[in-house]
C-alpha positions, 0 to 999 in steps of 0.5 A, spaced: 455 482 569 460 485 563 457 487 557 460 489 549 456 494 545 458 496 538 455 498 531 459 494 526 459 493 517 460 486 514 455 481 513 450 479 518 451 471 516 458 470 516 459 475 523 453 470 526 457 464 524 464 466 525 462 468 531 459 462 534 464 458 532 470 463 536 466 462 542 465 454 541 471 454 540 474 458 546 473 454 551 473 446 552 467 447 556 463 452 552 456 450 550 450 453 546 443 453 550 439 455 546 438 461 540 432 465 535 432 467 528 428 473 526 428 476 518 422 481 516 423 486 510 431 486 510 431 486 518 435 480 521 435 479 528 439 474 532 440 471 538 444 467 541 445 463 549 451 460 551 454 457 558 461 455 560 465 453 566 468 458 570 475 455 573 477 461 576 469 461 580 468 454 580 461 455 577 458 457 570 457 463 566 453 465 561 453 469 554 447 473 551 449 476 544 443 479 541 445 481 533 439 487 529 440 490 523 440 489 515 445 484 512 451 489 511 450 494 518 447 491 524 449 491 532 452 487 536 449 486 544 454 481 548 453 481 555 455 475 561 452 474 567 453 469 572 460 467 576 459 471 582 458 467 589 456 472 593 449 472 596 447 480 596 452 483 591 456 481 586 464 479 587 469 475 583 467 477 575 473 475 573 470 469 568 464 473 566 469 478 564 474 473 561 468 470 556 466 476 553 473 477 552 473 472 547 468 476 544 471 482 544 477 480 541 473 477 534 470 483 534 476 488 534 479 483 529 473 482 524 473 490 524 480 490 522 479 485 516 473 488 514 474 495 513 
């Protein structure tokens, strides 16, 4: 499991739709599973499933991103899981850690344009 957590100023929208297409589109592979919206008195809350294949563990990995907050302020939860192929403890992260890192990279990025 890899997980990315971080407060972050910007436009909830925009983030969400920004960072939907940054994971589509960081792998040929990708796919959304499924997701839910929540809006009640200028609260947001979405979140969002995503699967791709891992070539490096030959398996798939999934990506849970949680977004809560108001439309300027919200924070983000992003975690993987998945792609070990071990049977009592995990070994062979590389693809959970390699998906969020897509990720990590948007946001880093976003923070720098935004502020």
């Amino acid at each position: 499991m890899a997980k990315l957590e971080c407060s972050i100023k910007g436009n909830f929208s925009d983030f969400l739709s920004a960072l939907d297409a940054t994971v589509m589109n960081g792998s040929m592979s990708a796919s959304y599973e499924d997701g839910s919206s929540f809006q009640s008195n200028g609260v947001f809350c979405a979140t969002r499933v995503y699967e791709r294949y891992s070539y490096f563990g030959g398996n798939r990995v999934s990506l849970n991103i949680t977004l809560f907050g108001t439309e300027e302020e919200f924070f983000l939860s992003a975690i993987t899981a998945g792609g070990s192929q071990a049977v009592f403890f995990k070994i062979n992260t590389v693809g959970e850690e390699n998906f969020l890192d897509c990720v990590r990279d948007f946001v880093e990025q976003y923070q720098r344009e935004y502020s």
